[in-house]
mmCIF file of the N, C-alpha and C atoms, coordinates in Angstrom:
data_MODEL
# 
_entry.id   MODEL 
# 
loop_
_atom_site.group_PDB 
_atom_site.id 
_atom_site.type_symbol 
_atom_site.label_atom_id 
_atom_site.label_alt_id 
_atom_site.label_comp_id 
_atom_site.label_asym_id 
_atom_site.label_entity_id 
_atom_site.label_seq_id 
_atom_site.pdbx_PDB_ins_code 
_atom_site.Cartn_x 
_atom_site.Cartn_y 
_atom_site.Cartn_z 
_atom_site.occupancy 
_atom_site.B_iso_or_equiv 
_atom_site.pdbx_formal_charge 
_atom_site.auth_seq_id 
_atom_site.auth_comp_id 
_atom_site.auth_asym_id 
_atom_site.auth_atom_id 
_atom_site.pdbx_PDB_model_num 
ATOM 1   N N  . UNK A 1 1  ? 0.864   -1.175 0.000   1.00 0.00 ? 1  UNK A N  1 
ATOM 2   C CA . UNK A 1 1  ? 0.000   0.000  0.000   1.00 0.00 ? 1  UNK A CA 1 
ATOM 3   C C  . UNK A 1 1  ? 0.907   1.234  0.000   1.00 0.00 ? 1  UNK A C  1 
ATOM 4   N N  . UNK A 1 2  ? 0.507   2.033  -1.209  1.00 0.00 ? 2  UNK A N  1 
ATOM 5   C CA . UNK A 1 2  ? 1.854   3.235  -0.607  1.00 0.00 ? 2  UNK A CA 1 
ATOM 6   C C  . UNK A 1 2  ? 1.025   4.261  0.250   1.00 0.00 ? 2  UNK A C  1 
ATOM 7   N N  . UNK A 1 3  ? 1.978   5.222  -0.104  1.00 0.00 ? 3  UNK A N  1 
ATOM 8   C CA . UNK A 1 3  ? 1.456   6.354  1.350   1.00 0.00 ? 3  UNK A CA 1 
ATOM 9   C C  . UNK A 1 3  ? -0.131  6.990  0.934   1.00 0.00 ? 3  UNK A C  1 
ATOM 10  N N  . UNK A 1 4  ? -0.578  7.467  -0.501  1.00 0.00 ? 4  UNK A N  1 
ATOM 11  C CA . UNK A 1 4  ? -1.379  8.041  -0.533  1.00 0.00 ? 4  UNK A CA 1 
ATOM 12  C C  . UNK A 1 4  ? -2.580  6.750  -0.368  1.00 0.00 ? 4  UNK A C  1 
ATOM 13  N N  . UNK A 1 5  ? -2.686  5.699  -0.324  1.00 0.00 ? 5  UNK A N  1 
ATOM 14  C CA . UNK A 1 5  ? -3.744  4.649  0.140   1.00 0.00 ? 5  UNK A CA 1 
ATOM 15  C C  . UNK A 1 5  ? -3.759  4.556  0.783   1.00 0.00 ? 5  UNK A C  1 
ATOM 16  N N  . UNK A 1 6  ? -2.738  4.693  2.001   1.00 0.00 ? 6  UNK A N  1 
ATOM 17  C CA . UNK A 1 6  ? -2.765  4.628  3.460   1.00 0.00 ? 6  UNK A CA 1 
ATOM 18  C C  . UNK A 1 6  ? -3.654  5.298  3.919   1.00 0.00 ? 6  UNK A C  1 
ATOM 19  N N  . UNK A 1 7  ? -2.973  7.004  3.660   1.00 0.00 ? 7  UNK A N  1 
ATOM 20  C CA . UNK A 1 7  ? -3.808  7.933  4.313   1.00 0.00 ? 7  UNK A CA 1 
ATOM 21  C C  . UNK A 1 7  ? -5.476  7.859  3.760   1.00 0.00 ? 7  UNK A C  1 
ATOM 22  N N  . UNK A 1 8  ? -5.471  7.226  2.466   1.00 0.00 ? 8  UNK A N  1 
ATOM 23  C CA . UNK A 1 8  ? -6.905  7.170  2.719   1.00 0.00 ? 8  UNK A CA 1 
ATOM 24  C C  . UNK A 1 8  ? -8.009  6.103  3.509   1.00 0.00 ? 8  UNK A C  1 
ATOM 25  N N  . UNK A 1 9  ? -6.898  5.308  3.895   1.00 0.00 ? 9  UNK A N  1 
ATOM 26  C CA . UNK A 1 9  ? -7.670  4.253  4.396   1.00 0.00 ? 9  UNK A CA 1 
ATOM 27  C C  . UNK A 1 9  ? -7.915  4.661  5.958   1.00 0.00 ? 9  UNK A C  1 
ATOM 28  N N  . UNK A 1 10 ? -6.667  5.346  6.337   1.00 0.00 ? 10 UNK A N  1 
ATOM 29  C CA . UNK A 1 10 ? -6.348  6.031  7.871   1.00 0.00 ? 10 UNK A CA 1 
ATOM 30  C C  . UNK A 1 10 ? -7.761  7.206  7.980   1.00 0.00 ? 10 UNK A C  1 
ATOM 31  N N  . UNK A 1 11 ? -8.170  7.780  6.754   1.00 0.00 ? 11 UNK A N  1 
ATOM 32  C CA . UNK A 1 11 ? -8.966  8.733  7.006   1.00 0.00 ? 11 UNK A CA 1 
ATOM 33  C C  . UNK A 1 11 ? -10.425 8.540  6.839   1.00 0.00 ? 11 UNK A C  1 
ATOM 34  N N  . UNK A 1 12 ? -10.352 6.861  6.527   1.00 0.00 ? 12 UNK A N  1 
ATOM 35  C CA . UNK A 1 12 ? -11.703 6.561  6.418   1.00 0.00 ? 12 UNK A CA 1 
ATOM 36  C C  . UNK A 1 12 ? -12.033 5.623  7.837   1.00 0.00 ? 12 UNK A C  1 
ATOM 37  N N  . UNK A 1 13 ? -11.077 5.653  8.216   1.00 0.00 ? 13 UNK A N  1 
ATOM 38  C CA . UNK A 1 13 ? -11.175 5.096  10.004  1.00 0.00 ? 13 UNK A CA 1 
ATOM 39  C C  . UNK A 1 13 ? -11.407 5.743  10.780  1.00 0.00 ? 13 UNK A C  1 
ATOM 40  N N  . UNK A 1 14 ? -10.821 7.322  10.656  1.00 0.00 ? 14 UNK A N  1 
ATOM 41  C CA . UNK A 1 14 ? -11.191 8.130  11.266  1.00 0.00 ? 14 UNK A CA 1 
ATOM 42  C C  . UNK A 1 14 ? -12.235 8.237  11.421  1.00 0.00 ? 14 UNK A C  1 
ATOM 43  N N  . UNK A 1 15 ? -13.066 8.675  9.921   1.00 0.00 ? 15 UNK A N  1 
ATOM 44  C CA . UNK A 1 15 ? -14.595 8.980  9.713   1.00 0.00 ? 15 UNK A CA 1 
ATOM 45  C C  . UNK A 1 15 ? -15.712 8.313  10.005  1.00 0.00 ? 15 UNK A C  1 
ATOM 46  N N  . UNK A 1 16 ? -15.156 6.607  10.718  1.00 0.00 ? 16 UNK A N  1 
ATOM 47  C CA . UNK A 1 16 ? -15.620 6.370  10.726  1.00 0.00 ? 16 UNK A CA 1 
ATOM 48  C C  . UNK A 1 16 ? -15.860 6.223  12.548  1.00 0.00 ? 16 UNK A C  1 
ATOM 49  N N  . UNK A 1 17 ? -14.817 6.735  12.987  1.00 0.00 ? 17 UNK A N  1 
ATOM 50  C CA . UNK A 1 17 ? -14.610 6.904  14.717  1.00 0.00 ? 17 UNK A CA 1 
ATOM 51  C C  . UNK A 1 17 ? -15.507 8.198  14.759  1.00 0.00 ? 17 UNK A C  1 
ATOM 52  N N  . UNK A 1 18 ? -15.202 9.456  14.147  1.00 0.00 ? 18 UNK A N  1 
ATOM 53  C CA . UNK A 1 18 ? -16.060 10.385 14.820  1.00 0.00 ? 18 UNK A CA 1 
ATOM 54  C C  . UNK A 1 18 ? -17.807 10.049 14.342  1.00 0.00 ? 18 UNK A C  1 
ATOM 55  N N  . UNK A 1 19 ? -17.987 9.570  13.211  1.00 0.00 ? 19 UNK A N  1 
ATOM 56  C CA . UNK A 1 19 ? -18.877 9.200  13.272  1.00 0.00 ? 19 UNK A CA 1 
ATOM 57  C C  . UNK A 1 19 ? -19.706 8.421  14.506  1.00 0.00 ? 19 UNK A C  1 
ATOM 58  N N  . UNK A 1 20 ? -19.184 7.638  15.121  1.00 0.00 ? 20 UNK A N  1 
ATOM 59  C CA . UNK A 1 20 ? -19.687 6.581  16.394  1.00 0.00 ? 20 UNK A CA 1 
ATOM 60  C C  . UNK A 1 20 ? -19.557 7.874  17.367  1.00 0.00 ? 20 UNK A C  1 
ATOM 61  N N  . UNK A 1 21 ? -18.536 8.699  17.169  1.00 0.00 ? 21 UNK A N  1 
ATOM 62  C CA . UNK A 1 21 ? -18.821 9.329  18.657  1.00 0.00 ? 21 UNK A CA 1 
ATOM 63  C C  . UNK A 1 21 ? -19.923 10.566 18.603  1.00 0.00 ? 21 UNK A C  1 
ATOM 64  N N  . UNK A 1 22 ? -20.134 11.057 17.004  1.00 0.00 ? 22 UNK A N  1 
ATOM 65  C CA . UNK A 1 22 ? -21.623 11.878 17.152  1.00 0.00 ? 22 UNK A CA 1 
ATOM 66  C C  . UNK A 1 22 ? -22.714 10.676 17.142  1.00 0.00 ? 22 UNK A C  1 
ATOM 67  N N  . UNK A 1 23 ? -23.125 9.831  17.497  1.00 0.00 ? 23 UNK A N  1 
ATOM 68  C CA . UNK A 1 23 ? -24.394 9.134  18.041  1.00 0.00 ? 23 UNK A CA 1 
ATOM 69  C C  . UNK A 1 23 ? -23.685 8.730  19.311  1.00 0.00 ? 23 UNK A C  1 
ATOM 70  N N  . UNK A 1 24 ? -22.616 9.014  19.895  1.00 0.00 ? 24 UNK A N  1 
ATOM 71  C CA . UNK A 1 24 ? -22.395 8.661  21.673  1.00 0.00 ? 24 UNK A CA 1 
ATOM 72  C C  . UNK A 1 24 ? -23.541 9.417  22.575  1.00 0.00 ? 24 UNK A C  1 
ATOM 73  N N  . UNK A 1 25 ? -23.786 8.567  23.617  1.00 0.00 ? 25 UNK A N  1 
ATOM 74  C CA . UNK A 1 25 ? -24.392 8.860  24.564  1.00 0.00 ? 25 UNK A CA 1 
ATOM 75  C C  . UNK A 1 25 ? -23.840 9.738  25.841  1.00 0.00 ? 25 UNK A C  1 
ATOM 76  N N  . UNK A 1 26 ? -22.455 10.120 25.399  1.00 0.00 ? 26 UNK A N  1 
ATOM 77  C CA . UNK A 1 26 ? -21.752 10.869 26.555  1.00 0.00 ? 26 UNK A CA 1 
ATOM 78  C C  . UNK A 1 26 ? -21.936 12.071 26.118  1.00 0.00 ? 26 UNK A C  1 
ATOM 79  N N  . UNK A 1 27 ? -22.238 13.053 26.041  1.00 0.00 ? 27 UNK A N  1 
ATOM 80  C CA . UNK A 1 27 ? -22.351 14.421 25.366  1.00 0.00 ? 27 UNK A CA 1 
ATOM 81  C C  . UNK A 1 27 ? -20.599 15.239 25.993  1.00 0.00 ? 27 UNK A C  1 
ATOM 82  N N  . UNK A 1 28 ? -20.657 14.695 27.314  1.00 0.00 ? 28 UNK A N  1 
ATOM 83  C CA . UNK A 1 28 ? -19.447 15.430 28.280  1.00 0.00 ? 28 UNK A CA 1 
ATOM 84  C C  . UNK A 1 28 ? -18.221 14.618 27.490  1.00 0.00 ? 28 UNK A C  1 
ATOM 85  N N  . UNK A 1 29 ? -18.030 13.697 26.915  1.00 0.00 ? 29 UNK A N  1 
ATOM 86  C CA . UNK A 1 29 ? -17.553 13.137 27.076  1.00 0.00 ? 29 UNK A CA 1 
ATOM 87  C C  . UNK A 1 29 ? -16.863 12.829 25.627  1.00 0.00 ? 29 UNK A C  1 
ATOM 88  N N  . UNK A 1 30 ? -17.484 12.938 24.493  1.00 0.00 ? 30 UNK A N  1 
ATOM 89  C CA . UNK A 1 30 ? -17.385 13.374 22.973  1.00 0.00 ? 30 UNK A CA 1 
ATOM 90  C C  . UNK A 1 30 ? -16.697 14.388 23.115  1.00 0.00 ? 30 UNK A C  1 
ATOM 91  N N  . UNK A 1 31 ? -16.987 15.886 23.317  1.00 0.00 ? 31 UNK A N  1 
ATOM 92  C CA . UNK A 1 31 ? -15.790 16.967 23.292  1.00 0.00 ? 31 UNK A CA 1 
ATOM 93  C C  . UNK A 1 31 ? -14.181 16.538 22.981  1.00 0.00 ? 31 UNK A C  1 
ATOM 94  N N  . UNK A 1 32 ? -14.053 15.987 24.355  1.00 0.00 ? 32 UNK A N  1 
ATOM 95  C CA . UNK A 1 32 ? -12.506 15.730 24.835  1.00 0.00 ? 32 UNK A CA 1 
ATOM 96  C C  . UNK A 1 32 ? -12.089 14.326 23.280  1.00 0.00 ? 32 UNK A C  1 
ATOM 97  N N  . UNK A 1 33 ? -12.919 13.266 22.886  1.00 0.00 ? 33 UNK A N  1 
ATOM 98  C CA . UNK A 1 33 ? -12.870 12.691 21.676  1.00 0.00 ? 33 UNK A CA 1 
ATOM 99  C C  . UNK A 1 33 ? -12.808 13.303 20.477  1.00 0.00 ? 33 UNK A C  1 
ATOM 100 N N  . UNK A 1 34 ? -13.739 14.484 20.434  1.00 0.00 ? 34 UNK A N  1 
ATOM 101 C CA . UNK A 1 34 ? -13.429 14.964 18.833  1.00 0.00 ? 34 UNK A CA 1 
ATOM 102 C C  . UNK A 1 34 ? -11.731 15.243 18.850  1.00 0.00 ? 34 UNK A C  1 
ATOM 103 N N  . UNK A 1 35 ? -11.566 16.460 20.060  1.00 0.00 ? 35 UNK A N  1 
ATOM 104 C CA . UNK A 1 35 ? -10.313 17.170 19.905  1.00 0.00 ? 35 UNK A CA 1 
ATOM 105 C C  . UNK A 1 35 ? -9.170  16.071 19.956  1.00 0.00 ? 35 UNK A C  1 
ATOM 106 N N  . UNK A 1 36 ? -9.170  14.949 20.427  1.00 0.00 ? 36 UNK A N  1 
ATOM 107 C CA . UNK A 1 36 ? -8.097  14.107 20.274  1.00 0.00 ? 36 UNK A CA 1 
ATOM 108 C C  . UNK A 1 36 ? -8.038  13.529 18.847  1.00 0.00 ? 36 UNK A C  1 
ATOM 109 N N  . UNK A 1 37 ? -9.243  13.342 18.304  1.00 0.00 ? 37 UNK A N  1 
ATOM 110 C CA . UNK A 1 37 ? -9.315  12.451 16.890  1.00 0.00 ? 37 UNK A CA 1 
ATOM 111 C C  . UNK A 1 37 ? -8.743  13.701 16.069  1.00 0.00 ? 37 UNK A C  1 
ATOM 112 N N  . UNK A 1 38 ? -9.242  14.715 16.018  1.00 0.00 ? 38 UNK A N  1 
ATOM 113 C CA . UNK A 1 38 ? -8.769  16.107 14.989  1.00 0.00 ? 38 UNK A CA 1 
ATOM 114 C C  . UNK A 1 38 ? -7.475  16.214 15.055  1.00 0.00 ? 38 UNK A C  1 
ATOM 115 N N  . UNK A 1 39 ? -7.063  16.143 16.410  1.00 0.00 ? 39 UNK A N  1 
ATOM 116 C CA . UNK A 1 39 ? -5.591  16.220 16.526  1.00 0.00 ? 39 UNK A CA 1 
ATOM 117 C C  . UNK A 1 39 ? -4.567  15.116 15.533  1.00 0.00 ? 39 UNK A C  1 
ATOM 118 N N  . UNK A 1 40 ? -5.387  13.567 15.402  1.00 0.00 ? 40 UNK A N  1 
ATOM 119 C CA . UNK A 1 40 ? -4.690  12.487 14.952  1.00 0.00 ? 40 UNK A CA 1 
ATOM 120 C C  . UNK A 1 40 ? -4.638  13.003 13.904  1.00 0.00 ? 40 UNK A C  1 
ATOM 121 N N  . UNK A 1 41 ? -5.667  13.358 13.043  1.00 0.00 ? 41 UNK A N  1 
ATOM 122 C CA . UNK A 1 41 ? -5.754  13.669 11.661  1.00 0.00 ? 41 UNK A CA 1 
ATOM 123 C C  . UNK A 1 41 ? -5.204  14.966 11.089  1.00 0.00 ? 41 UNK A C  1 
ATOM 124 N N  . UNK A 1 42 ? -5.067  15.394 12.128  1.00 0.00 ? 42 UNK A N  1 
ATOM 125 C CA . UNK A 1 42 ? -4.175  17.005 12.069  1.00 0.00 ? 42 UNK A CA 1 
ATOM 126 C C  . UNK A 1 42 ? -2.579  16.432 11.291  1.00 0.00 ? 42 UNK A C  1 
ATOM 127 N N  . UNK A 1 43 ? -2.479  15.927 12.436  1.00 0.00 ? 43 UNK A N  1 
ATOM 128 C CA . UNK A 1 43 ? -0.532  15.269 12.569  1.00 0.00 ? 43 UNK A CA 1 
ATOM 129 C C  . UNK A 1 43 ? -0.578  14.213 11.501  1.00 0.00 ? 43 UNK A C  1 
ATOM 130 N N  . UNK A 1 44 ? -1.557  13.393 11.105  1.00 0.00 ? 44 UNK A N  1 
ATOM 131 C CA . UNK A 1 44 ? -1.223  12.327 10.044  1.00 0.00 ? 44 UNK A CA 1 
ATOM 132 C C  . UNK A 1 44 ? -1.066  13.011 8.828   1.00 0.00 ? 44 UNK A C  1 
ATOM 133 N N  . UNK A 1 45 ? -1.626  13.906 8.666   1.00 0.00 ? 45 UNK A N  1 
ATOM 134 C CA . UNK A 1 45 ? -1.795  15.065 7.254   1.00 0.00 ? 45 UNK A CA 1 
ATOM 135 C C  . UNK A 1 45 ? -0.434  16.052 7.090   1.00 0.00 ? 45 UNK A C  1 
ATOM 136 N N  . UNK A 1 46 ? -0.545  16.226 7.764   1.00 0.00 ? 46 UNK A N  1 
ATOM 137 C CA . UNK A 1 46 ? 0.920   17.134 7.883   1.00 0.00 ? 46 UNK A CA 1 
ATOM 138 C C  . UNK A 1 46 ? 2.484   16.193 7.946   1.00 0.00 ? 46 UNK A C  1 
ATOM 139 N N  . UNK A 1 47 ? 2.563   15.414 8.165   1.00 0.00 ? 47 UNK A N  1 
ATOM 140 C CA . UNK A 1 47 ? 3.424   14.152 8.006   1.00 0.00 ? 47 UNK A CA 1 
ATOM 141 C C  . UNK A 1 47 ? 3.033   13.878 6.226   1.00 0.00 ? 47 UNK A C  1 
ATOM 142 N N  . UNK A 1 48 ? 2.463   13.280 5.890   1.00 0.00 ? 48 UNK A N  1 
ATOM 143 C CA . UNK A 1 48 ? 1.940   13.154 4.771   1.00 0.00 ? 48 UNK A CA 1 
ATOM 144 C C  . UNK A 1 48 ? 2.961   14.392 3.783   1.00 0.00 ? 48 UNK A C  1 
ATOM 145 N N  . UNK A 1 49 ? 2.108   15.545 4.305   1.00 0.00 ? 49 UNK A N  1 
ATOM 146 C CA . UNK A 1 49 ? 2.489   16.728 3.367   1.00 0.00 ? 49 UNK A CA 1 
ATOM 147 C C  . UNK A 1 49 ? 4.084   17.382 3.904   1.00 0.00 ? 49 UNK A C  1 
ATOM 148 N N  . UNK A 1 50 ? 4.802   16.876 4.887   1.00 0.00 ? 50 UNK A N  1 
ATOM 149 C CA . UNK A 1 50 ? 5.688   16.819 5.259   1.00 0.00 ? 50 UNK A CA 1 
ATOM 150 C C  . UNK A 1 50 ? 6.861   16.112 3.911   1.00 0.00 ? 50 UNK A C  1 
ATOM 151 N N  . UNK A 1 51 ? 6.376   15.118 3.868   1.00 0.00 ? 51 UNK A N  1 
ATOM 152 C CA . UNK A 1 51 ? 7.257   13.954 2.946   1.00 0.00 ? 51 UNK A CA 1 
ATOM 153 C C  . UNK A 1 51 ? 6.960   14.615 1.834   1.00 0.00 ? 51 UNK A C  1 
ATOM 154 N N  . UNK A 1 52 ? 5.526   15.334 1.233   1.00 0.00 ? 52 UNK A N  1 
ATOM 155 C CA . UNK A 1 52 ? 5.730   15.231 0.148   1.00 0.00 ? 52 UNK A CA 1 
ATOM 156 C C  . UNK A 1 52 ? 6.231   16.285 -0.424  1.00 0.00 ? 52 UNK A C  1 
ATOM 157 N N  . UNK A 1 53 ? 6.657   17.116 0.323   1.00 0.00 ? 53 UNK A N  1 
ATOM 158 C CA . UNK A 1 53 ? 7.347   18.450 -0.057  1.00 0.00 ? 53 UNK A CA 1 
ATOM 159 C C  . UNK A 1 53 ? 9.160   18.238 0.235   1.00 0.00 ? 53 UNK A C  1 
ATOM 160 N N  . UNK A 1 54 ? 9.440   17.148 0.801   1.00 0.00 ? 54 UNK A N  1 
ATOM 161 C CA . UNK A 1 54 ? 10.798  16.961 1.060   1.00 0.00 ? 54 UNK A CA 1 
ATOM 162 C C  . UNK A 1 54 ? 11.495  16.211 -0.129  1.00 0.00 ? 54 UNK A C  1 
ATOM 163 N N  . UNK A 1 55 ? 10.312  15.881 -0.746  1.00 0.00 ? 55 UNK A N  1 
ATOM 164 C CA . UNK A 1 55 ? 10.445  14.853 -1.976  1.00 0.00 ? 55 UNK A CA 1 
ATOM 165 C C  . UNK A 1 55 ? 11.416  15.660 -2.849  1.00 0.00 ? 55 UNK A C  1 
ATOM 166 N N  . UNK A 1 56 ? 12.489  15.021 -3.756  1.00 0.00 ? 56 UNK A N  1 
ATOM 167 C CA . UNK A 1 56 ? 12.597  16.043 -4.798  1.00 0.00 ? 56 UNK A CA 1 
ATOM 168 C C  . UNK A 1 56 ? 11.742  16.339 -6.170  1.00 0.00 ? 56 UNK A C  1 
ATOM 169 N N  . UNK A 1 57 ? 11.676  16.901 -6.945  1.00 0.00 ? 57 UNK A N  1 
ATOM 170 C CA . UNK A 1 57 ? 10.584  17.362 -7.584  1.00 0.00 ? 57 UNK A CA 1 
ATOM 171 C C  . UNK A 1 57 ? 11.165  16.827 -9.111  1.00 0.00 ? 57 UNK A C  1 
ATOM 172 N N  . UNK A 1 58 ? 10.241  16.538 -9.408  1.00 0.00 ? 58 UNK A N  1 
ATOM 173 C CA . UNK A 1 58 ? 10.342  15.484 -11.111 1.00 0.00 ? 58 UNK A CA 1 
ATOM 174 C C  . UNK A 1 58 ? 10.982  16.038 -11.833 1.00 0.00 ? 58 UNK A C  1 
ATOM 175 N N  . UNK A 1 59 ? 12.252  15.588 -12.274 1.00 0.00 ? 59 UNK A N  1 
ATOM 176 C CA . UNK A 1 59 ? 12.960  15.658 -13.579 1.00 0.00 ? 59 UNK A CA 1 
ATOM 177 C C  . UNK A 1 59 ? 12.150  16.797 -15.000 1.00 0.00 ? 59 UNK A C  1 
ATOM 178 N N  . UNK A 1 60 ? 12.068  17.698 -15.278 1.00 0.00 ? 60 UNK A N  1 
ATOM 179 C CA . UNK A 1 60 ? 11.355  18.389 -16.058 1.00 0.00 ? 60 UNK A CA 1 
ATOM 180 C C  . UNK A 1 60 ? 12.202  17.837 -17.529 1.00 0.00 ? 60 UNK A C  1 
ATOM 181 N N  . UNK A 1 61 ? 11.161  17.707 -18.430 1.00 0.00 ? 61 UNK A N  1 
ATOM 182 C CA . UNK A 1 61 ? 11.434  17.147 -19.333 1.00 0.00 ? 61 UNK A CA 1 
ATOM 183 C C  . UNK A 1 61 ? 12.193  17.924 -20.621 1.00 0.00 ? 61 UNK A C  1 
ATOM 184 N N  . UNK A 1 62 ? 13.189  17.862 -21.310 1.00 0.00 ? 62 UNK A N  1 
ATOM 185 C CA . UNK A 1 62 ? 13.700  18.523 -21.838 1.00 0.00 ? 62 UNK A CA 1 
ATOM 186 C C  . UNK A 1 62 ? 13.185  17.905 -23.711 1.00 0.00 ? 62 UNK A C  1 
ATOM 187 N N  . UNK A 1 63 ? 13.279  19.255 -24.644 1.00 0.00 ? 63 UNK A N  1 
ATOM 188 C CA . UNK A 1 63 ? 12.268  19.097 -26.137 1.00 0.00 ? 63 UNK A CA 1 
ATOM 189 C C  . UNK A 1 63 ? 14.158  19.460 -26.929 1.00 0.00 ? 63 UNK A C  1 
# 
């Protein structure tokens, strides 16, 4: 799997965690969950876009 399937698979796990926690029954208790899950997806994205800017940039093609 390379990186850009990852992250989509990572971000469909996510979606699928905050999803369960908007039908939670804790109302107090979801808050403190969103901000930790946002946070994961914060830092997995930026890692992501981390690498892909460290990358070097494609050979431009010469005519």
């Amino acid at each position: 799997m390379n990186e850009l399937q990852q992250l989509a698979h990572d971000v469909r796990g996510f979606a699928t965690e905050v999803r369960k926690l908007g039908y939670s029954v804790f109302p107090s208790r979801c808050e403190n969950d969103f901000l930790e899950l946002s946070e994961r997806m914060t830092r997995r994205v930026e890692g992501i876009d981390h690498q892909v800017n460290l990358s070097p940039a494609p050979a431009s093609l010469s005519r």
